[in-house]
C-alpha positions in Angstrom: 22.5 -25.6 -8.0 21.0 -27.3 -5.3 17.1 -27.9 -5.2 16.0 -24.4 -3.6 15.9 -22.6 -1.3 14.9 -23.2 2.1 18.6 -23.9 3.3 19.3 -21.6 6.0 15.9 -20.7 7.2 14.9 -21.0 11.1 11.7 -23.3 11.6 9.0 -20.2 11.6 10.7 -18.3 8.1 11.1 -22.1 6.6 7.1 -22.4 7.6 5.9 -19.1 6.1 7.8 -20.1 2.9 6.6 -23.7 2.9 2.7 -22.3 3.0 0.6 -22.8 0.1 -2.9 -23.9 1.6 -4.1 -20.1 1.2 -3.5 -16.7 2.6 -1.5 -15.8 5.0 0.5 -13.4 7.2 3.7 -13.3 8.7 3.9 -11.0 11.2 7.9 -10.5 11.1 9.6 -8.4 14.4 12.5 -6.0 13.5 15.5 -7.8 12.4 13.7 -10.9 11.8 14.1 -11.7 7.8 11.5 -10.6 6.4 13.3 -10.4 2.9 14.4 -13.2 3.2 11.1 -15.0 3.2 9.8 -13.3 0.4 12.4 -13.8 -1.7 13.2 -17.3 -0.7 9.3 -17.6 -1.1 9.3 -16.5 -4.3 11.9 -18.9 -5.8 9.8 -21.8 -3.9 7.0 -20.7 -5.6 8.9 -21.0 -9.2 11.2 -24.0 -8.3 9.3 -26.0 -6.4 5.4 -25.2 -6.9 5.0 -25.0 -11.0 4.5 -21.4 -10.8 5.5 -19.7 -13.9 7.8 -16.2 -12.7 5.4 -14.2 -15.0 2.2 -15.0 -12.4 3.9 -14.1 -9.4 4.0 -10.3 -8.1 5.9 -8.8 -4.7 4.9 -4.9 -3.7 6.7 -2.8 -1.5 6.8 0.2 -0.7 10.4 1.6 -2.2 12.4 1.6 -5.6 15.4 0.4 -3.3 13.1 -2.6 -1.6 12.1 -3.7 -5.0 15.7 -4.2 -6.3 17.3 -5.4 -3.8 14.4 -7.8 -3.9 15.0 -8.5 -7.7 18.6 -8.9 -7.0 18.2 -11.9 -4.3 15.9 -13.6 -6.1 17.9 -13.8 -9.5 20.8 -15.4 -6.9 18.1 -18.1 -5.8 17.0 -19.2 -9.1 18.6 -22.1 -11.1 17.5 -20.1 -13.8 18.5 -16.6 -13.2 16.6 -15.2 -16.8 13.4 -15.8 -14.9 13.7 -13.4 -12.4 12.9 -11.0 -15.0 9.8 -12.1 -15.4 8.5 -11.8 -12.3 6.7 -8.3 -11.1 8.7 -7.0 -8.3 7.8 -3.3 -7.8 6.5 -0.8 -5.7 2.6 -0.4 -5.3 2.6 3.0 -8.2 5.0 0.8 -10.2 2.1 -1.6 -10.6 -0.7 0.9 -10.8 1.4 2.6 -13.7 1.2 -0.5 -15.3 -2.5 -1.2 -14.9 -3.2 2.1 -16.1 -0.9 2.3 -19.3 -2.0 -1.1 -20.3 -5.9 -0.6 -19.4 -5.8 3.2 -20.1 -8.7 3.4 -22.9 -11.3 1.4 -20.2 -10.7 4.8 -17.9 -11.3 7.5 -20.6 -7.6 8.1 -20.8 -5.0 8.0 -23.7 -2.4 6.0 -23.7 0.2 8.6 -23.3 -1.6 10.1 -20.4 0.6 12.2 -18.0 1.7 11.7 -14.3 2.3 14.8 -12.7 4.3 15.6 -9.5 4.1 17.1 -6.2 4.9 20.6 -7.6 2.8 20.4 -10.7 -0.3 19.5 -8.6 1.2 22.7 -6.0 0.5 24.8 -8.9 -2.7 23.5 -10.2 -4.0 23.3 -6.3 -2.5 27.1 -6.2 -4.7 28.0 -9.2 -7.6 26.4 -8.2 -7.5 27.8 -4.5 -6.5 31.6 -5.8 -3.9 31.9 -3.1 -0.3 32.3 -2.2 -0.5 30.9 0.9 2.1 27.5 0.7 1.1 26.2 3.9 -2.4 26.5 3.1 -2.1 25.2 -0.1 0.1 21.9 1.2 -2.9 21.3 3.8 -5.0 20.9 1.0 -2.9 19.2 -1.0 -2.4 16.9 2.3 -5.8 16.5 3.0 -6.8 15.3 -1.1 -4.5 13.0 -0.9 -5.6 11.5 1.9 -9.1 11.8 0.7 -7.5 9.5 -2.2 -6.5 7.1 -0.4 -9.2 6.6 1.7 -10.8 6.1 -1.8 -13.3 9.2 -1.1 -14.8 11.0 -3.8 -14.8 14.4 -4.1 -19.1 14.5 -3.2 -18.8 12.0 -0.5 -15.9 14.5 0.9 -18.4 17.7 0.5 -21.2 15.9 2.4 -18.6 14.8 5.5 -16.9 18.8 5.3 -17.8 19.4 9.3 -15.9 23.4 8.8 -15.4 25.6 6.3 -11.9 24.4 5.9 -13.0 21.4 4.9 -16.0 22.7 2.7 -13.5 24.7 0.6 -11.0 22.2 0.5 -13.9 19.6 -0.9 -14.8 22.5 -3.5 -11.3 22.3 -4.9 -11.2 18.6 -5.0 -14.0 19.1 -7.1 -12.0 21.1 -9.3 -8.9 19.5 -9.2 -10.3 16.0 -10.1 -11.8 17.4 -12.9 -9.5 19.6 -14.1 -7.0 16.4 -14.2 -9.0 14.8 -16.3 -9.1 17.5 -18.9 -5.4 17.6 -18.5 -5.3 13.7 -19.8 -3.4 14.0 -16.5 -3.5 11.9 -12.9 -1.6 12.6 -10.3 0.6 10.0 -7.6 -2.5 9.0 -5.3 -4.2 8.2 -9.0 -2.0 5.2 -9.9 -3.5 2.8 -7.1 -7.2 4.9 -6.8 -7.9 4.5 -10.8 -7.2 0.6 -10.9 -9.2 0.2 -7.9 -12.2 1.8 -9.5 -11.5 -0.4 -12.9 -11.6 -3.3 -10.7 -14.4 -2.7 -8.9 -16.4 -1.2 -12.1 -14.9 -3.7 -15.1 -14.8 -7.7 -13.9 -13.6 -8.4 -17.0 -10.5 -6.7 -17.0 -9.9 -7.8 -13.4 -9.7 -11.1 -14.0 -7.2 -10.3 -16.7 -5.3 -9.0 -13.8 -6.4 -11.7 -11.7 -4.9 -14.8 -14.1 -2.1 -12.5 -14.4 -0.9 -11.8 -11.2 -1.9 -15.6 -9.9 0.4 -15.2 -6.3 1.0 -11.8 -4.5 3.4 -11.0 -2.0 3.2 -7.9 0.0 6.1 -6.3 2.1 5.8 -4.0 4.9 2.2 -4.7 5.1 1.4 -2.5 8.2 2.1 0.7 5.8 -0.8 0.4 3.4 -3.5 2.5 2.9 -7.3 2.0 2.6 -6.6 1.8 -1.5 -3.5 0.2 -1.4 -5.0 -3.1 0.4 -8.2 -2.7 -1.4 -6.1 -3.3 -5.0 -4.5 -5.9 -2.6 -8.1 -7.7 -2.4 -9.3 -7.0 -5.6 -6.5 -9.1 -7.3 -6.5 -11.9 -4.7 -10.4 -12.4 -4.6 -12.8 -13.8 -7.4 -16.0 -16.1 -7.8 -14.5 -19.7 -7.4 -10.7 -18.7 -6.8 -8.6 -19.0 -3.8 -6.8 -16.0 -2.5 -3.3 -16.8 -2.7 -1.1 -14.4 -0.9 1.6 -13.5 1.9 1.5 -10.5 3.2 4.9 -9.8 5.7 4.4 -7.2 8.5 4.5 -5.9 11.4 2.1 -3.9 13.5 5.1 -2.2 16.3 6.5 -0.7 13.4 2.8 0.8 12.1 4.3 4.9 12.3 2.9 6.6 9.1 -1.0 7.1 10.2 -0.2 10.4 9.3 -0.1 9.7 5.6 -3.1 7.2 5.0 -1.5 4.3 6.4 -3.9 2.3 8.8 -3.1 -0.3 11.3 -6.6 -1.3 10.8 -6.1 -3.4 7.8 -4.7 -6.1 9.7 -7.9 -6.6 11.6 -9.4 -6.4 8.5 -7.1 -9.0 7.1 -8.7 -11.5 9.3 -12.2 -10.8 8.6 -12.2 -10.7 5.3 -10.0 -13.8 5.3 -11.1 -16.1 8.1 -8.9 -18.9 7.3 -5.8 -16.7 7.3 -2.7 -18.4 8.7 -0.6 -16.5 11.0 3.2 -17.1 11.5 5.1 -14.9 13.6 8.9 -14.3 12.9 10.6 -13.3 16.3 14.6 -14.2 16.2 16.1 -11.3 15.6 19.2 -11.1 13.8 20.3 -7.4 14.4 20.3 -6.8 17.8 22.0 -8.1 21.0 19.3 -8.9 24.2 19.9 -5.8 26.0 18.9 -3.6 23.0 15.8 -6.0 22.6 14.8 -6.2 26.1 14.6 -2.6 26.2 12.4 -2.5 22.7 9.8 -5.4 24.1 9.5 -3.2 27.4 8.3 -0.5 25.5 6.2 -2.0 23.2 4.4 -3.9 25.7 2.3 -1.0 26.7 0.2 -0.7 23.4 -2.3 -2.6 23.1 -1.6 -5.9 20.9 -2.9 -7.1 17.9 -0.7 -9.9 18.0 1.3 -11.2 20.8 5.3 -11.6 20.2 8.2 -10.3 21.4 11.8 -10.7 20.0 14.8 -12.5 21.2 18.4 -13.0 19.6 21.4 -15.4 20.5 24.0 -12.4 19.8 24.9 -12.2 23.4 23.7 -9.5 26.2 25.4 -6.8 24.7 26.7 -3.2 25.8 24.4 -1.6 28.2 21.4 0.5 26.7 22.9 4.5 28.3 20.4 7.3 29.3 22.4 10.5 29.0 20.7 13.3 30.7 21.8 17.2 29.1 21.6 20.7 30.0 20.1 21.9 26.6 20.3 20.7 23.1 24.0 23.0 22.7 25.4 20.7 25.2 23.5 17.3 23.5 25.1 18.1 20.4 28.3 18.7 21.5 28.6 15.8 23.4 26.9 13.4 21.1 29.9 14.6 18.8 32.8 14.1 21.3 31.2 10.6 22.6 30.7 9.4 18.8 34.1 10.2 17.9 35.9 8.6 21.4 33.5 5.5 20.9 35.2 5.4 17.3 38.2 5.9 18.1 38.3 2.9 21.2 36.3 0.5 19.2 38.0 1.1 15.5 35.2 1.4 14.0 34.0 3.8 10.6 32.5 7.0 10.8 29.1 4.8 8.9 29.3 2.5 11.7 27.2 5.0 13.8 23.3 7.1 12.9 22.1 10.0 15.2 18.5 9.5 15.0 15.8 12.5 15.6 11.9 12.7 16.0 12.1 15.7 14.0 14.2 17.4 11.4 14.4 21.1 13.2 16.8 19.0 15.9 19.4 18.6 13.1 20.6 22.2 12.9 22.3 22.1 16.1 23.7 18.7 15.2 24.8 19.4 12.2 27.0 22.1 13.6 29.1 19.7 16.4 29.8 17.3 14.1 31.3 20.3 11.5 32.9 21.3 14.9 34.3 17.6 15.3 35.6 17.6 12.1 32.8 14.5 11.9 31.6 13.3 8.1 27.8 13.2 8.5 25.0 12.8 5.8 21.3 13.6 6.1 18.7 10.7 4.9 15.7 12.4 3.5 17.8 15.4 2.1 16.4 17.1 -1.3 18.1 16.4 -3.9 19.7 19.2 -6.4 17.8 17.9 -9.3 14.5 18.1 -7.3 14.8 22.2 -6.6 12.3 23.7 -8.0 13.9 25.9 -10.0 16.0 23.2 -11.4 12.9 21.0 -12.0 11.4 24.3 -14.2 14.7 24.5 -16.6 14.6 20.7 -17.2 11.1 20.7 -18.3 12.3 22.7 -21.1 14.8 20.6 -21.9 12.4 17.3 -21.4 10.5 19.0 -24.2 13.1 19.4 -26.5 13.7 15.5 -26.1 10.1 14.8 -26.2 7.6 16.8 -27.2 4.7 14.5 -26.0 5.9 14.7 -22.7 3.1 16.7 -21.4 3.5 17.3 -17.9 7.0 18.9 -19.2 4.7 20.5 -21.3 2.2 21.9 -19.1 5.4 23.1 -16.2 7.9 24.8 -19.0 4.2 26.5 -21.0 3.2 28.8 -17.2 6.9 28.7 -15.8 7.5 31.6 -16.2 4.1 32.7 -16.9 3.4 33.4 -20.5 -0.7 34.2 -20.9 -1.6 30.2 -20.6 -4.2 29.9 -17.3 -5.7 26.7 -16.3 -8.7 27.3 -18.6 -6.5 27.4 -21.8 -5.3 24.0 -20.6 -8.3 21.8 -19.6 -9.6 23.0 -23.2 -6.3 21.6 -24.9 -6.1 18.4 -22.6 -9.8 17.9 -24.0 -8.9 18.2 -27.5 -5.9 16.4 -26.7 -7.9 13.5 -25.1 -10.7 13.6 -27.9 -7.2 13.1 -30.6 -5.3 10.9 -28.3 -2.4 12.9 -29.2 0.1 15.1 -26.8 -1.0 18.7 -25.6 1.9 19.8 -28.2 0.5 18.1 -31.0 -2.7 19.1 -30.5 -1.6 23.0 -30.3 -1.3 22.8 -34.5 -4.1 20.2 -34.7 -7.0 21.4 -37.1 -10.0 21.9 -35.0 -8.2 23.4 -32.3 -9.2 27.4 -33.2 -12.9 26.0 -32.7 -11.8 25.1 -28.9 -9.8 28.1 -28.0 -10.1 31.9 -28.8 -7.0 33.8 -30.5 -5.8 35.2 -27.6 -5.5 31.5 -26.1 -4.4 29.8 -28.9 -1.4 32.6 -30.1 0.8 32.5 -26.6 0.4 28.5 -27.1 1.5 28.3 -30.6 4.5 30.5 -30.0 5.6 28.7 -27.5 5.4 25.9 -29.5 7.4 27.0 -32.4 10.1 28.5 -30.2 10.5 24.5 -28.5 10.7 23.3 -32.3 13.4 26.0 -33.4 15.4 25.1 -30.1 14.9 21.5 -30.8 15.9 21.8 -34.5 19.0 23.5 -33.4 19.6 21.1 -30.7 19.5 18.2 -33.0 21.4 19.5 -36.0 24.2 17.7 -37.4 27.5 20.3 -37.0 30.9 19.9 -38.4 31.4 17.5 -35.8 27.9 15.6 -36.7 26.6 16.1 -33.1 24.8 18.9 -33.5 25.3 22.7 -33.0 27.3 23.5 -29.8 25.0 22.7 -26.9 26.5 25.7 -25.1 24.7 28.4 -27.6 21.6 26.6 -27.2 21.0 26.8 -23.7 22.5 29.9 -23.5 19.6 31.0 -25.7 16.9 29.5 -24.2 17.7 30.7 -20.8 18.2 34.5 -22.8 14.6 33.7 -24.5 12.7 32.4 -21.1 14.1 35.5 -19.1 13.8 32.9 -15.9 16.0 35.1 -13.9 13.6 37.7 -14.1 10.6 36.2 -13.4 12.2 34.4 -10.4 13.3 38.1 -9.0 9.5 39.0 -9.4 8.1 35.8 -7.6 10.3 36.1 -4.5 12.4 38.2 -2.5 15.8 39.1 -3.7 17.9 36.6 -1.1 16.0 33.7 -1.9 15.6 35.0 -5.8 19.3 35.1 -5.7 20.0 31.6 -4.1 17.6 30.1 -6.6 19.7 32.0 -9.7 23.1 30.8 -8.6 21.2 27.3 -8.5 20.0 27.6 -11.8 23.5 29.0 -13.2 25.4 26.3 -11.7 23.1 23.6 -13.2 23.4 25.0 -16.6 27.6 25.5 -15.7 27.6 21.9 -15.1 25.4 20.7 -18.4 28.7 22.8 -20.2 31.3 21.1 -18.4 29.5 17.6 -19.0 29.6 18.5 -22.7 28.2 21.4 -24.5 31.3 21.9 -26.4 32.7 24.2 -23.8 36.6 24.6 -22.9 37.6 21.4 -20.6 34.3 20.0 -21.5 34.1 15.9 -20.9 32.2 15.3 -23.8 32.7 18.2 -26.1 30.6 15.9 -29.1 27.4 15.7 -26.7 24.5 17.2 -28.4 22.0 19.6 -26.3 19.6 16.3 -26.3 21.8 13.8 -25.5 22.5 15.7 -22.5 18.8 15.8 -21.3 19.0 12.2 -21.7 21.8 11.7 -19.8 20.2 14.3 -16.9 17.1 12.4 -17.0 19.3 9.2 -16.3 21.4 10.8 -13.5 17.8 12.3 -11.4 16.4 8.4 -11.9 20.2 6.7 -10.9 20.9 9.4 -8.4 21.6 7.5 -4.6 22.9 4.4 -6.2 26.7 5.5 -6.3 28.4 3.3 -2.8 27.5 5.3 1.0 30.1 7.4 1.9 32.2 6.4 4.9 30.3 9.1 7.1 27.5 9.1 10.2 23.8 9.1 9.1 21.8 11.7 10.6 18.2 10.4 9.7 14.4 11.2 11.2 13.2 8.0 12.8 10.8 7.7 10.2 13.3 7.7 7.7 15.2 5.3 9.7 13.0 2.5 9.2 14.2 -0.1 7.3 17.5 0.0 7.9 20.2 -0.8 10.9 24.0 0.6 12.2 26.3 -1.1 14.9 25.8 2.2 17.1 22.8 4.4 17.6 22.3 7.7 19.4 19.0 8.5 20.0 18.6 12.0 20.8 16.0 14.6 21.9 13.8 11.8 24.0 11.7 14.2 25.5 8.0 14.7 26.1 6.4 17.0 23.2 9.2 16.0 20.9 9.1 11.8 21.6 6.6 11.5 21.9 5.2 14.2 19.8 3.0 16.8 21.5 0.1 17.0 18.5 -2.8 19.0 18.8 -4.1 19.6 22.9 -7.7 19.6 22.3 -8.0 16.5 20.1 -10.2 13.6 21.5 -8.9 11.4 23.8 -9.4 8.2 21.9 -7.4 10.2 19.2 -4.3 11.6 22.0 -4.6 8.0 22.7 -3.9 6.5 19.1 -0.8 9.2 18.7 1.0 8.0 21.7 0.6 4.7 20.5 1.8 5.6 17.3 4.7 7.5 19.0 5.6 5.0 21.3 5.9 2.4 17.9 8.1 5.1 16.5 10.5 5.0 19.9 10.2 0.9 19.2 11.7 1.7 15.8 14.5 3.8 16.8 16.0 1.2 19.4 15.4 -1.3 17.2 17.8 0.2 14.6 20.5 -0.6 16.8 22.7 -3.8 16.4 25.4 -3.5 19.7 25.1 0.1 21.1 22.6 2.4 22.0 22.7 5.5 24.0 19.6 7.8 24.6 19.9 11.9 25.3 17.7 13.9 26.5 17.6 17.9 27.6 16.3 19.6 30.6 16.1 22.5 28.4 16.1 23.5 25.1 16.0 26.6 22.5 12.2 27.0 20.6 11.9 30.1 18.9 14.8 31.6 20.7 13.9 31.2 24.4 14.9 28.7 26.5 12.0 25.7 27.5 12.0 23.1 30.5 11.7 20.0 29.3 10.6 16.5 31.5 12.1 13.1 30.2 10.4 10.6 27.7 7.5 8.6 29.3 9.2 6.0 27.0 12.8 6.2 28.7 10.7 5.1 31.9 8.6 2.4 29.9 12.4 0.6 28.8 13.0 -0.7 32.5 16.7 -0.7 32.4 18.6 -2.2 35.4 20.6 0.3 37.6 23.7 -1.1 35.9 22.5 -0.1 32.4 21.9 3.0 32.5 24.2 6.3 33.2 23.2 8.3 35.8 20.8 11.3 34.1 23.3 13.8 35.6 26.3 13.1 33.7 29.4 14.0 33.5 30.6 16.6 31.1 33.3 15.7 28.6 36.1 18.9 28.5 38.2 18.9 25.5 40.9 17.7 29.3 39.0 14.9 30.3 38.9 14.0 26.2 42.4 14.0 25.9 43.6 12.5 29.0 40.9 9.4 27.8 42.2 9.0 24.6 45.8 8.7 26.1 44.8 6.2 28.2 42.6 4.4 25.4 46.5 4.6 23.4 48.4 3.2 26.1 45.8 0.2 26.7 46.2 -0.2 23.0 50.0 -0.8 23.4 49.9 -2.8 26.6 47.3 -5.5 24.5 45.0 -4.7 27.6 
């Protein structure tokens, strides 16, 4: 192989890869290779600057990012071994890895546990004494974002301006604390904790610091307060140079509402005045007409950074503004114009995405396409292994594989509920912390009858030694030497945990019932896998060789090849990726852009249209040769019927007369459908 890698580069990408006098930022349009300059970047670094692949670090923001990252870069390298070295991972990924490695310098053992979403629901449910969901997700929302704005739980009681806020700073309080007795820390943890370490410890930061000696950060615009201050903790240091590239791009800055801040690349500058700035702005997806529209649109936010995309893929079909009765009649001819458009230009069904601002637009959608006999899937669907009630029955069997996995422990001990409250637990994850040994372990440890009374310790230790009788079963060789029949042993655990019960006494029967037949289908399908059943796959499969192989599946899940169907995706979901033809639906004031909340400042109505008007820059920017824009004069909202007014941003595009259709369209009748696609056939014949 060839001296690497800056072979196929334009002058502005070969630049930003070329670029070693310091830091800098590329601010890379839509379509414009970012990927490719990190990666190609990254193999300069090894190849070409003496950089050893075990000093260099890329964060981004998604599992999928950072392989497909890993996976170029082991293509680049003469030496395809030393991509394995290198750490290529998301933001958490790294924090994990701060935090196991550095653990003991933050109180915490090395086995400490990372809890999910639902676990901290149900600790933030406890804390708050309420069944109130939405209630409980606003302060779960509203933590997290205290997280990641790297404020404390007394610094959030002093700003509380309502008693909203005062209550939800109270149970921040609580919840912070209760973690730590727990040995626990939640998702927002694994960037907040090494940010304190590095702030508190210097000498273990410039452990991290010789480490991680070059950093490369993707999607840069989408950080947080605590995710660039990690960023400048591990680039800065008494006598060293920051070295780092950070890609982004701030028209594609659309997830304010989860901690990310636009501001960070003003701050960029100021805290590094001798930043160089490259700007990417060929564009490689899109043909001009598509991009003209995008830059027209843009151009009304104020700019950080002037640019504006171009590409040499030709003028391309004209950008369509389709104007609709209601959202019935959207849908149904979004359906009928996806499926002619397929049908004249031979294309696959995955050729096309319907993109919405919302996902309460998809209903409606979802039924045309059935209608259409259109394949469609949904980006941001939940998966089957993440129901809740699926979630509960694999913590059991997560135990039974591992009894020092303790935030299995601490779901499978209160689900259903068995005498165990949150008090019982912050004492054991204190023993447990003060014996750097699981919350199982600890529940037989001596000492532990000093910490909790009888009637705390007796519910735990029977749970206990019901887990080690399953698990003994589970594990014991048979007359096949896999074990005893898997079957049996779920069968009796689900008999022992009497889960359908408590599920019929937590909600009402219909959704009760739904969540049952979830829960026996999931256990159907562990049989067929293997649990010795008739026509099972793998009769030999042992109960725990199963959990291992559904612990694989929930991590692998998404990998298998996209189906040959149409993506229906939220435009925030949408980002990061690109189809030959888009439909844009649902442009509409108070759905895009968004109609927030009336009586908020102006300087913050002003920031959300901003922000919305980004998102629209997103959405046409997903398109590579065809996009075509609906929007209602009505539509249904809680049954009745609403007038609607066109997007600001359909106005803000400037499309010529010739490229847009007329807002009063033309319906398509299942006729007019017919007598098109027999004309389409006889053109097809004719070579015309």
């Amino acid at each position: 192989m060839s001296t690497p890698p800056l072979f196929d580069l334009n002058a502005p990408q070969r630049e930003a890869v070329k670029y070693m006098d310091g830091p800098c930022l590329v601010l890379a349009g839509a379509g414009s290779g970012k990927t490719r300059v990190i990666t190609q970047k990254i193999a300069h670094l090894i190849e070409n600057c003496s950089y050893d692949a075990k000093n260099v670090a890329a964060l981004t923001f998604t599992n999928k990012a950072a392989l497909e990252m890993q996976e170029r870069i082991t293509k680049l390298l003469r030496e395809p071994k030393q991509a394995k070295q290198l750490t290529v991972s998301t933001f958490h990924s790294l924090g994990v890895k701060i935090l196991r490695q550095e653990a003991s310098a933050l109180g915490l053992k090395d086995r400490f546990s990372i809890l999910d979403s639902d676990d901290c629901f149900s600790l933030i449910q406890d804390l708050a004494i309420t069944t109130d969901k939405q209630l409980i997700r606003r302060i779960q929302g509203t933590m997290s974002l205290w997280k990641n704005g790297l404020v404390d739980p007394d610094q959030a009681l002093n700003q509380a301006t309502t008693e909203d806020e005062t209550q939800a700073a109270r149970i921040y309080r609580s919840y912070v604390a209760t973690l730590s007795a727990y040995q626990a820390v939640d998702f927002d943890d694994l960037i907040r904790l090494p940010v304190e370490l590095f702030r508190a410890n210097e000498t273990v930061r410039d452990k991290w610091q010789r480490r991680l000696r070059y950093l490369l950060v993707d999607e840069y615009q989408d950080t947080n307060t605590c995710q660039y201050e990690l960023v400048k903790l591990l680039v800065t240091g008494v006598g060293k140079k920051p070295m780092f590239t950070a890609v982004g791009d701030d028209d594609q800055a659309i997830y304010a509402w989860r901690g990310a801040t636009i501001e960070n690349l003003k701050t960029l500058q100021v805290d590094f005045p001798d930043l160089k700035v490259i700007k990417l702005e060929q564009n490689y997806r899109s043909s001009t007409r598509i991009l003209q529209a995008a830059n027209a649109v843009i151009a009304n936010n104020p700019k950080l950074f002037e640019k504006s995309l171009w590409s040499d893929h030709g003028l391309g079909d004209p950008v369509t503004i389709l104007g609709m009765q209601d959202d019935e009649q959207e849908a149904e001819q979004v359906a009928i114009m996806l499926s002619a458009h397929r049908f004249e230009r031979r294309t696959k069904f995955s050729d096309y995405a319907i993109l919405y601002r919302g996902n309460h637009q998809a209903r409606v959608i979802e039924q045309a396409l059935r209608k259409e006999r259109i394949p469609y899937t949904i980006s941001g669907g939940q998966s089957f292994f993440d129901k809740a009630e699926i979630k509960d029955i694999i913590s059991y069997l997560r135990l039974l594989a591992n009894a020092d996995d303790d935030p299995a422990f601490i779901r499978a001990v209160t689900t259903p509920k068995r005498g165990v409250g949150q008090a019982t637990l912050e004492a054991l994850g204190a023993f447990a912390g003060q014996w750097q040994c699981s919350l199982f372990e600890a529940v037989f440890k001596g000492g532990i009858e000093a910490k909790l009374a009888d009637r705390q310790l007796t519910p735990l230790r029977e749970f206990c030694t019901f887990i080690n009788q399953l698990e003994a079963r589970a594990s014991r060789p048979g007359p096949s030497g896999s074990g005893e029949n898997a079957g049996a042993v779920l069968d009796d655990m689900m008999k022992e945990i009497n889960y359908e019960a408590y599920l019929y006494d937590s909600f009402d029967d219909r959704q009760a019932q739904n969540k049952w037949q979830n829960v026996l289908d999931f256990t159907t399908w562990l049989k067929e896998k293997g649990c010795g059943g008739k026509g099972a796959e793998n009769p030999e499969k042992n109960l725990l060789e199963l959990t291992q192989m559904v612990a694989l599946m929930t991590m692998l899940e998404g990998r298998d090849e996209e189906p040959d169907a149409v993506r229906m995706s939220t435009l925030h979901a949408s980002k990061g990726l690109e189809f030959p033809h888009v439909f844009l639906v649902g442009v509409e004031e108070g759905i895009l852009p968004h109609k927030g909340d009336p009586d908020a400042p102006v300087e913050t109505l002003g920031a959300r249209i901003e922000e919305e008007r980004r998102l629209m820059y997103v959405g046409i920017t997903r398109a590579q040769r065809s996009l075509q824009i609906t929007w209602c004069k009505k539509r249904k909202r809680a049954r009745e019927s609403v007038h609607c007014d066109v997007s600001r941003f359909i106005k803000e595009m400037k499309l010529d007369e010739g490229d847009a259709v007329p807002t009063e369209m033309e319906i398509i009748t299942p006729q007019n459908r017919l007598a098109n696609l027999k004309s389409l056939l006889t053109k097809s014949k004719t070579g015309q």
